[in-house]
N, C-alpha and C positions, 0 to 999 in steps of 0.2 A: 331538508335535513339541517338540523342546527349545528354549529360550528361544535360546541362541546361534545355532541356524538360522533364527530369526524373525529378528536382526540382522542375516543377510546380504542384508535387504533393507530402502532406504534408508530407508522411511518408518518401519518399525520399529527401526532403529538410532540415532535418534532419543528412542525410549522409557526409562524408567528400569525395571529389574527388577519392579518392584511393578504398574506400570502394563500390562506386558508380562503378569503372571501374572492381573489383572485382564480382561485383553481376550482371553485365549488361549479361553476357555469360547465365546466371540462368535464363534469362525471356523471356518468348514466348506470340506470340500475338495470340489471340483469336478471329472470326470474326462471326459474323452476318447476313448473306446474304439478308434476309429479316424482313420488321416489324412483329409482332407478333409471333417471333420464340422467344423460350425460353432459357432464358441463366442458371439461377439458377430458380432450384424447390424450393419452399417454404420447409425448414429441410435438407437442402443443408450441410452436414457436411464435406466435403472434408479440408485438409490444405492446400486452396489458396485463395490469395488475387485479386481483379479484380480495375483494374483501368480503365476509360473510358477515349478515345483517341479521338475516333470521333463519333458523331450520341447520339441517345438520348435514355435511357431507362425507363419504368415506374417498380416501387417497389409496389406492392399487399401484405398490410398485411390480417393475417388472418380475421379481423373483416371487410374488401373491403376497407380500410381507402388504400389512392394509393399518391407512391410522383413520378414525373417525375423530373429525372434530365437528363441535358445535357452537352457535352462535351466542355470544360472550363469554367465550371459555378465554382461558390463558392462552391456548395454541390459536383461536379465532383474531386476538389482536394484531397477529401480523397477516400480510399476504398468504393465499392458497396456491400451495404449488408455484413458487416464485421463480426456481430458476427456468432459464430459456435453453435450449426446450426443454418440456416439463418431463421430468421423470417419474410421472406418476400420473392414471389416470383419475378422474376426478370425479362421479357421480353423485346424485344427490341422494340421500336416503330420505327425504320427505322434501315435501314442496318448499324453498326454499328462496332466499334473496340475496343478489351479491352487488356491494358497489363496483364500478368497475371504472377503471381509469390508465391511461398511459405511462406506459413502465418507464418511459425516456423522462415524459416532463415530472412525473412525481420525485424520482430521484436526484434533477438538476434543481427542483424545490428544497429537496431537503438538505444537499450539498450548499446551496447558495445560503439555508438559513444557519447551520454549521458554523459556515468561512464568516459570517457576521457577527455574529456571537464568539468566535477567536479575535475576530478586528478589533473586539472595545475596547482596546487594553493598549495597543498600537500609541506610537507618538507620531502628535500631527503629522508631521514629514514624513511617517511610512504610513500611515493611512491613507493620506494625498494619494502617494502611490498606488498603495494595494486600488484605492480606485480606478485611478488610471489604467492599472492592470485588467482589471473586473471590467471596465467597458468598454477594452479593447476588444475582451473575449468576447462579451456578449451583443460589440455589434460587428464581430467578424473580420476587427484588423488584425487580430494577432489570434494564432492558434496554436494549439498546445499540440508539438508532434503525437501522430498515431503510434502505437508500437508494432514494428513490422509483422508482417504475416507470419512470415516463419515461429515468432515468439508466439503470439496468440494459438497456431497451431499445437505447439509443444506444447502449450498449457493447456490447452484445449484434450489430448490425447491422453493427458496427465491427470486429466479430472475423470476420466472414465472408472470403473471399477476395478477391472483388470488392465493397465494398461500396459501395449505391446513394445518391446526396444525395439523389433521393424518397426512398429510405427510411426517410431518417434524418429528412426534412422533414415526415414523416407521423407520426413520436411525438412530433417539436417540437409538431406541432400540437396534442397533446392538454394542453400546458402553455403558455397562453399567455406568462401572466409569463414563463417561464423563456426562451421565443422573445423576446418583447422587450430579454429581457439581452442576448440573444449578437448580436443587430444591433443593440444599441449597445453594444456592446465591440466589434465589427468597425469602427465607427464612429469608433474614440478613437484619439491619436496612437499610440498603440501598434501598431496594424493598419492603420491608413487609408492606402490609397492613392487618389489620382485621387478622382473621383466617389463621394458615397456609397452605402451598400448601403441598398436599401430589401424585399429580400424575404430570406426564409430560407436562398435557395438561393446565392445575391450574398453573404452571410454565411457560409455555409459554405466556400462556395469560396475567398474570400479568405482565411481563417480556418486552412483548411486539416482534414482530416477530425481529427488526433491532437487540435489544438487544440478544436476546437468539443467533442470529446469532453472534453476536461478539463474544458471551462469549463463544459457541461453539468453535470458531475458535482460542479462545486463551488460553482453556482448551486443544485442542489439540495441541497448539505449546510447553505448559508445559512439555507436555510430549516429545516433540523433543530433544531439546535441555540437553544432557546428555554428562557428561566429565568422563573420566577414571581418568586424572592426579587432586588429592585432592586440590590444589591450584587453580585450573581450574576451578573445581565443585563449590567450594566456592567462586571465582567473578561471576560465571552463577549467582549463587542466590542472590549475589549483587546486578547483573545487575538487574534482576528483579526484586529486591525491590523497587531499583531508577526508576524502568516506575512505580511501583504501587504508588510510591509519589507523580510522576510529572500528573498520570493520578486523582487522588486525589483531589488533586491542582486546576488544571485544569477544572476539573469535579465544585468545589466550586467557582471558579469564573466567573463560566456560570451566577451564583447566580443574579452577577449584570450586566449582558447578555444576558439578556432574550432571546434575537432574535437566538442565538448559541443552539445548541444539547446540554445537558449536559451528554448522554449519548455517543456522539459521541466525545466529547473532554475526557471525560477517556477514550475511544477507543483507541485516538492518544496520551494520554501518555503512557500508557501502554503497546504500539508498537512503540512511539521511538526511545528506545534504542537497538530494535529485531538487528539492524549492529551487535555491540558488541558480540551480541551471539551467530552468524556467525563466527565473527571472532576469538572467544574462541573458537569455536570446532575445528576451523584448526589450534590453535594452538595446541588445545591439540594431533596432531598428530604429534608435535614434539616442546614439551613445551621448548627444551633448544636452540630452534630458536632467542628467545627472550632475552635472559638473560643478554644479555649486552643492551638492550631497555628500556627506558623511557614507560613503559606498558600504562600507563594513558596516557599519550600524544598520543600514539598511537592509543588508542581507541576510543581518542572525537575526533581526527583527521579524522577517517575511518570513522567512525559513521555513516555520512550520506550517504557515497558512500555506504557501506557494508547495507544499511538499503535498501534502493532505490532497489539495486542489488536485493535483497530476495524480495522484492514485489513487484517489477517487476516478478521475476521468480513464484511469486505463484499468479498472474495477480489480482495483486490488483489494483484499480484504477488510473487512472494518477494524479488524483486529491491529493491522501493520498501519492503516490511515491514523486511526486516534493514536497511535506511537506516536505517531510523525510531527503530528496535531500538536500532541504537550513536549515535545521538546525541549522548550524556552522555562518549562514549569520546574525549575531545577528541586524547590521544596517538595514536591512530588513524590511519593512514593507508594506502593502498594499496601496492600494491609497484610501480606503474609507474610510469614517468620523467614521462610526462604528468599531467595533474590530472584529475581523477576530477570526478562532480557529487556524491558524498560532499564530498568538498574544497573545493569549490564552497559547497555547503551550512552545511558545519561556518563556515567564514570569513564566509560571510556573518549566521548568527548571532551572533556575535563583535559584528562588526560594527553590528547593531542595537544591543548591548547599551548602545554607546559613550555616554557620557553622561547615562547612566541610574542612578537610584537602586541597582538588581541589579548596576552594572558590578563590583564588587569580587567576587562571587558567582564569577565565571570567570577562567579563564586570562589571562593577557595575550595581545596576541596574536603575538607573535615563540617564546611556548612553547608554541606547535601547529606542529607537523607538516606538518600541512596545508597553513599559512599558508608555511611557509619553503619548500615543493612549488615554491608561488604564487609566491614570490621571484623562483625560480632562473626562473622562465620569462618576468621582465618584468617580475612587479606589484610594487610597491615601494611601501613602508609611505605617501608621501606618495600615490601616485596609488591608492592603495584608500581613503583618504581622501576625494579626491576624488570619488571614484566614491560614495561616500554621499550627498556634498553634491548630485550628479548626479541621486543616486536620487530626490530630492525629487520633482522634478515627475512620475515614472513612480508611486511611491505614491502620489500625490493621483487620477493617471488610475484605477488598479486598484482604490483605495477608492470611486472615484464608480462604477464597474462593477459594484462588491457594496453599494454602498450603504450607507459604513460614514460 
């Protein structure tokens, strides 16, 4: 198979030449003989990916709902039935042919050609780095914490159709602490209505299921992120003040937003600066790495590669990864009349910055994009001011929630 027919499909059009003639040895084709033979059983969890070549198959979800695709259609360019396990079964309606390759190393190809194509732009001194980083991972001195069982569970219960609050109450239960958090964050002005919550279920419900999932997932990262070296420990908790500011932020100018998540824009500040805290834990295994570095430059430099990297690796969606990705891309901006929770994002970093030793480090903020979006729709340079001064008392809630 020639290289260019491996690009007419999306995961492989992704790849650079080198990388493509690297992985071509790793793929075997898989064939059909006739219609109505089965390719994937519905709950299909194997680690492989299926690409269709030639002939045509139909996808059977559980409920009889059925998509037929064919080979070089628009839905043919990506994987058949990708997620694990498969929610659909898969037959072929005539004899047909699939490339077939592994789900782990196709992914860590396309992650690693991604983070290279963000690097070119890096100055010497942080690409040094980001090297050093890159093949620490990839020869197994340093690793990027897993996210605990319990998170994976809740999200896992969370992706089902219906999902149940027993169910979700029954992996809380195997962490107490981290149950403890989410009924008192249900508890704070932020959530509280009427009467408080006193069981898990009075917590979720209020909470709402997206929410209890986030906060799960970022009660257990609290806990990840741990430094031996005192100076190390103390920017961790930095870092996590500055997402609880920009998530704050962010979260109050949903306000004049309406059509945005207000819970989901404190999600992504609160997770934008998770690079950083990646890359504090590899220093801290060997903190006098750095000592002749510009630390800070080096941080808002990596930021979004180092951010990208970890939620990629804990398969967060593509949608929150490329966020994370253009961070640094302050001219940036969407092409819709409305405001985005990129935009959202981006200005409420700005925003933290304000009065801070780093302020000179970034744009002003009338030469973003972004910000003048914000303008034209209401927000005016006095009242996002305001809105900081506002944010006060919601950072003090959200740090006493993580225990900062």
């Amino acid at each position: 198979m020639k290289l260019q027919d491996l690009r007419s499909f999306e995961q492989f059009s992704q790849l650079s030449d080198e990388q493509l003639i690297l992985i071509k040895p790793k793929l075997r084709i898989k064939r059909c003989s006739q219609a109505g033979e089965t390719l994937l059983p519905r709950g299909y969890d194997k680690d492989l990916e299926f690409f269709l070549l030639k002939g045509r198959l139909l996808l059977t979800a559980e409920d009889g709902k059925t998509q037929e695709i064919e080979a070089n259609s628009e839905a043919a360019r990506m994987s058949i039935a990708r997620l694990r396990p498969s929610l659909y079964e898969v037959t072929c309606q005539e004899p047909s042919e699939l490339l077939v390759i592994s789900g782990n190393l196709l992914t860590q190809q396309v992650r690693s050609s991604i983070l290279e194509q963000e690097s070119s732009h890096l100055s010497p001194v942080a690409l040094k780095f980001y090297k050093r980083l890159k093949n620490a991972l990839e020869n197994g001195n340093f690793t990027l914490p897993s996210l605990p069982s319990v998170a994976l569970k809740v999200r896992e219960v969370l992706q089902q159709e219906e999902p149940e609050i027993r169910d979700i109450e029954r992996q809380l239960n195997r962490d107490p602490s981290i149950l403890a958090k989410l009924v008192a964050a249900a508890n704070t002005p932020l959530y509280r209505r009427g009467s408080a919550c006193k069981t898990s279920s009075e917590a979720i419900m209020r909470l709402g299921l997206d929410t209890t999932s986030q906060l799960v997932m970022l009660f257990s990262l609290r806990q990840l992120f741990k430094a031996e070296t005192p100076w190390v420990k103390q920017r961790m908790k930095s870092t996590w003040a500055q997402g609880v500011k920009v998530g704050a932020i962010a979260q109050l100018l949903t306000l004049y937003h309406p059509h945005l998540s207000a819970d989901q824009a404190l999600l992504l500040g609160l997770i934008h600066n998770l690079g950083e805290l990646a890359i504090l834990k590899f220093i801290d295994l060997d903190p006098k790495a750095v000592a002749d570095i510009d630390l800070e430059k080096l941080l808002d430099e990596l930021l979004p590669q180092a951010g990208a990297l970890l939620l990629h690796y804990w398969e967060f969606d593509e949608e929150t990864c490329d966020l994370i990705a253009r961070l640094n891309t302050w001219q940036a901006t969407s092409d819709t009349a409305e405001a985005t929770l990129e935009d959202l994002v981006r200005v409420a970093r700005l925003h933290s910055f304000i009065g801070t030793p780093n302020q000179h480090l970034y744009p002003r903020m009338d030469e973003v994009p972004a910000f003048r979006k914000l303008t034209h729709q209401g927000l005016s340079p006095e009242l996002s001011l305001t809105l900081v001064e506002d944010a006060t008392d919601q950072v003090e809630e959200i740090e006493a929630v993580f225990g900062l």
